[in-house]
C-alpha positions in Angstrom: 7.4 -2.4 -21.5 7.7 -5.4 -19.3 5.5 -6.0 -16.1 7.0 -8.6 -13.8 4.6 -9.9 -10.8 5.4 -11.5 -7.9 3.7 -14.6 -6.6 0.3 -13.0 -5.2 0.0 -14.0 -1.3 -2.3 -13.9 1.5 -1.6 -13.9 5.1 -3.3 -13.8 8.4 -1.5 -12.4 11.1 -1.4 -14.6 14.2 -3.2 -13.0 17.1 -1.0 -11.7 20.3 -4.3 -11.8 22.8 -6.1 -14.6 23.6 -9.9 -14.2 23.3 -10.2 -14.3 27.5 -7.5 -11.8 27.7 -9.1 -9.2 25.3 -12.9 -9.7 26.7 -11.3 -8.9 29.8 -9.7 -5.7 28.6 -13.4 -4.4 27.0 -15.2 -5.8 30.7 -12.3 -3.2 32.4 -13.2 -0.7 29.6 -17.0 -0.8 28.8 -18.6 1.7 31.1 -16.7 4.8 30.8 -16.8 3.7 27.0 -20.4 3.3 26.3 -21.4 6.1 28.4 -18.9 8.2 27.2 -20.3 7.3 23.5 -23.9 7.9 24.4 -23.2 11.1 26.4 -24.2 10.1 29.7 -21.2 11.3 31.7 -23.6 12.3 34.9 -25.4 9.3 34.8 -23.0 6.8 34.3 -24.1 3.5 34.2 -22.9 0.5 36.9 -20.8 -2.7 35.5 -23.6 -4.9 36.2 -26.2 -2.8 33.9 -24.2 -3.0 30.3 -24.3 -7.2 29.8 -22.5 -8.7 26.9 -25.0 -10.1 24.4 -22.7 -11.1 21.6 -19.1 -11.8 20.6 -17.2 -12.2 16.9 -13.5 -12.5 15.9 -13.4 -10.3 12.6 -10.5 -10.1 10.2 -9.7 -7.0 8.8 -8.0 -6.9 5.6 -4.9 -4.2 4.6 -2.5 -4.5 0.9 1.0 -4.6 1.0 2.5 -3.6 -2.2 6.1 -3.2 -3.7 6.6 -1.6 -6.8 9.8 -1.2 -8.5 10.5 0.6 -11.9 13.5 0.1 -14.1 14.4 2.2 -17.0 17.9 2.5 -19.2 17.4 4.6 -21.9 19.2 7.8 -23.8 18.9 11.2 -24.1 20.9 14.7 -25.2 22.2 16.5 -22.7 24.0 19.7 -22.3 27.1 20.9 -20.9 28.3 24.3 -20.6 32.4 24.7 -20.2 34.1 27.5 -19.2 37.4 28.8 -20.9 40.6 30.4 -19.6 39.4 34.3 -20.3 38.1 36.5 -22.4 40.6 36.4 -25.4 39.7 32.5 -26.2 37.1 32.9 -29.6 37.0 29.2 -30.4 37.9 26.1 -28.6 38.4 22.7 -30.5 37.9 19.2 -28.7 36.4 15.8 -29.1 37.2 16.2 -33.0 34.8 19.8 -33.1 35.5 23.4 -33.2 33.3 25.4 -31.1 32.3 28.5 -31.1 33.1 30.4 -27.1 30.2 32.0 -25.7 31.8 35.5 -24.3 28.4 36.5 -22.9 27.5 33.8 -21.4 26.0 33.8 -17.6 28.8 32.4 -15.8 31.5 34.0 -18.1 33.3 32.9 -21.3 32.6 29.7 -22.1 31.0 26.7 -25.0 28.5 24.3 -25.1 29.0 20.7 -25.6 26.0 18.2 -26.9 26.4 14.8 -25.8 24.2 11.7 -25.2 23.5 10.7 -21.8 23.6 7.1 -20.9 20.7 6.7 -17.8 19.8 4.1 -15.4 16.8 4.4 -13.2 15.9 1.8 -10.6 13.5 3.1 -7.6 11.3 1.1 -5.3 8.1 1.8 -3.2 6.9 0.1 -0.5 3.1 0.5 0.3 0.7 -0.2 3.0 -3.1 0.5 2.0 -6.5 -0.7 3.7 -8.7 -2.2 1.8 -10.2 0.4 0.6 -7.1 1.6 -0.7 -6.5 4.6 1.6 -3.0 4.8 3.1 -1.7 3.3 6.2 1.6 3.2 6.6 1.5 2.3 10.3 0.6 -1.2 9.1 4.0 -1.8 7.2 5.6 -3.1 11.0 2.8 -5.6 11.3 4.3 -7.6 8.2 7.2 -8.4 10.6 4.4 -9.4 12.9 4.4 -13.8 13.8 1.9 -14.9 10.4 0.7 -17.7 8.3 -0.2 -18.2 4.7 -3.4 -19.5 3.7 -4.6 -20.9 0.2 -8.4 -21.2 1.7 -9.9 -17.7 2.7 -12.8 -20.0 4.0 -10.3 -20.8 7.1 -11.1 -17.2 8.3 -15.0 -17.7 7.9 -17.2 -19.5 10.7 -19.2 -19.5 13.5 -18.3 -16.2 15.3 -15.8 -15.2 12.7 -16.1 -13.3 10.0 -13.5 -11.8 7.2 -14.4 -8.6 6.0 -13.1 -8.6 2.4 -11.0 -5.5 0.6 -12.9 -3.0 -1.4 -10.8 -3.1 -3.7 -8.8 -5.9 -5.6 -5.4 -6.0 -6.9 -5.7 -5.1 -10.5 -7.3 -1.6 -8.9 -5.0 -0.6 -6.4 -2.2 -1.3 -9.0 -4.0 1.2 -11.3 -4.3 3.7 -8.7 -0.6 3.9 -7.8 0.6 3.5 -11.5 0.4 6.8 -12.4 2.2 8.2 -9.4 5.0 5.8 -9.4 5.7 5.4 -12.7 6.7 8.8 -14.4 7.6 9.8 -18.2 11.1 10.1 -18.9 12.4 12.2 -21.4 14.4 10.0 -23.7 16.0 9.9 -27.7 15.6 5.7 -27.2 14.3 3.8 -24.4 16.3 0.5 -24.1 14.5 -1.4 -20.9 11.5 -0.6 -19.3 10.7 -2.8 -16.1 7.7 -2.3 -13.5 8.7 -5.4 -11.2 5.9 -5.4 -9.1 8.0 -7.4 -5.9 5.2 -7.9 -3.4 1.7 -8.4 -3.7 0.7 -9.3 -0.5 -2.9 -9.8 1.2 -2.9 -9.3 4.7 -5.4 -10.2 7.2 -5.3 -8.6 10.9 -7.7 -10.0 14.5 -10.2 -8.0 15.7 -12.1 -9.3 19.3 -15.8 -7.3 18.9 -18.2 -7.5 22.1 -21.4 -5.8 21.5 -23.3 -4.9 24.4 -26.7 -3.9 25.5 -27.3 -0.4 28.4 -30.7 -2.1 29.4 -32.3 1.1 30.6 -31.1 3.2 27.7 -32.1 0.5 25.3 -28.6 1.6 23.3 -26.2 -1.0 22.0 -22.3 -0.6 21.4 -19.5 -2.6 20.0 -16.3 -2.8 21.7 -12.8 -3.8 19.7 -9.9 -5.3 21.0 -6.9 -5.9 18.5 -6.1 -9.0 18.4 -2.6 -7.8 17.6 -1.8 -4.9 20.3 -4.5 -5.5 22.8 -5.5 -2.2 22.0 -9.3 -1.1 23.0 -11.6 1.1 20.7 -15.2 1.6 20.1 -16.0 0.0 17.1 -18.7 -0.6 14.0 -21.9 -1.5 13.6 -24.2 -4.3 15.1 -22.7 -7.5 14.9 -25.9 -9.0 13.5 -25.7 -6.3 10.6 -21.9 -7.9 9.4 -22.7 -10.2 5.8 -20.3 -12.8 5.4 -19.3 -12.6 1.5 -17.7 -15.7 -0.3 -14.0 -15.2 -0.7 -12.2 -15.9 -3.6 -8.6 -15.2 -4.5 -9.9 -14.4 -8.1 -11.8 -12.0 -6.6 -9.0 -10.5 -4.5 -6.1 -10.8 -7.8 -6.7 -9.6 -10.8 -3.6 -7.9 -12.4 -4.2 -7.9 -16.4 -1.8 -6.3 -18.8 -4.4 -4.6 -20.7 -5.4 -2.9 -17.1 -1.8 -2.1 -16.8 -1.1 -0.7 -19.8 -3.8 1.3 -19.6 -3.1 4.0 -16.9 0.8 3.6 -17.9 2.6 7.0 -19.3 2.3 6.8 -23.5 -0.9 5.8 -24.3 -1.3 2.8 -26.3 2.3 0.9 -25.6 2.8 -2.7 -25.6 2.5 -4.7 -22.2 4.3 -8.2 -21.7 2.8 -9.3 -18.3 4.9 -12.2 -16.8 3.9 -14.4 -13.9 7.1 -15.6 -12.7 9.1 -16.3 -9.1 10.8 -13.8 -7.8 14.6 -13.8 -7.8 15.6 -10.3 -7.6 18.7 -8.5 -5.7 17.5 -6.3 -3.0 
């Protein structure tokens, strides 16, 4: 078996709301959130008594992955022929004399054997957070306006953190092996291909505005996506978030022996090859 990987990539998608635009949005949005949050609908606090204390740009990571599995190989197959009635006994064809079948389910008929010639070629396309759950309302942000970057530090700084992926490559490749790459049942395998066509990091803006209810000494985060302009309650203090070094070692680490290892037939060569992609879509 052959595993062919696409150049390994990482992206940050450019954001859609300015940093004024989306504090705006959580000023316009933070008292019916907080209060609704903390439960105090008939005491609901006034504009002016909810201050901001702190502000952060956060990028949030999601996987784009694109797996696609080739296969030509043999196998017998079996075809059952009906005859013109009852009185034929024996039919001969393809250089064979075969016996007729008169009791057959779908009347008089033979059996031939034959070998069957197959071609598979499917593809999968998969958006997955970080920690590897699904989100397939993330595959139309990869359309989204973007950039490459080589240096993760670019998305680290004062006021900015990167959240990194729970998971790295090599794992989320071994968690959606097994379901995309099935046995076949074959005589003789000729070609066995995963092509694994994207393997792409992305990195999506978050806007977070933590602020303080004086009176009711409680603190909340507000998010605005940096994408959509969307506004949600968000995570912890802002204080609590550890910037981690980056790496793309850390982030890419396909190896044929993890391959192999959750592919179907235990104990099968792996070629691994690193190449650019030049494949017909």
């Amino acid at each position: 078996m052959e595993i062919i990987l696409a150049p390994e990539r990482v992206f940050q998608l450019l954001p859609q709301v300015t940093p004024d635009l989306a504090r705006a949005r959580a000023e316009e949005k933070k008292t019916s959130l907080v209060a609704g949050m903390l439960g105090n609908l008939f005491a609901r606090p006034r504009p002016d008594d909810i201050p901001l204390i702190a502000t952060q740009c956060r990028w949030e990571p999601f996987w784009q992955l694109t797996i696609r599995v080739r296969t030509v190989y043999d196998r017998q197959g079996h075809y059952n022929v009906p005859v013109g009635g009852p009185e034929v006994k024996w039919v001969t064809t393809l250089g064979q004399t075969l016996a007729v079948d008169s009791l057959g389910r779908a009347g008089p008929g033979f059996t031939l054997t034959a070998v069957e010639h197959c071609h598979e070629d499917t593809r999968n396309v998969r958006t997955l957070s970080g920690a590897g759950a699904a989100m397939p309302e993330c595959l139309k942000l990869v359309d989204m306006p973007k950039a490459e970057i080589w240096d993760l530090g670019v998305l680290q700084g004062e006021g900015v953190v990167c959240v990194p992926p729970d998971l790295s490559s090599g794992a989320l490749i071994r968690q959606l092996m097994p379901e995309m790459v099935r046995p076949v049942k074959a005589q003789v395998i000729h070609e066995e291909q995963v092509i694994l066509e994207t393997i792409d990091l992305y990195f999506r803006p978050f806007y977070a505005f933590e602020y303080h209810w004086t009176a009711k000494g409680k603190r909340a985060i507000i998010d605005c996506d940096g994408l959509s302009g969307e506004i949600r309650l968000g995570g912890p203090s802002l204080k609590d978030q550890v910037r981690k070094i980056l790496s793309r070692d850390m982030l890419f680490d396909i190896s044929a022996e993890a391959a192999g290892a959750v592919l179907p037939g235990a104990g099968i060569a792996v070629k691994l090859t690193k190449a650019a992609m030049d494949l017909k879509r």
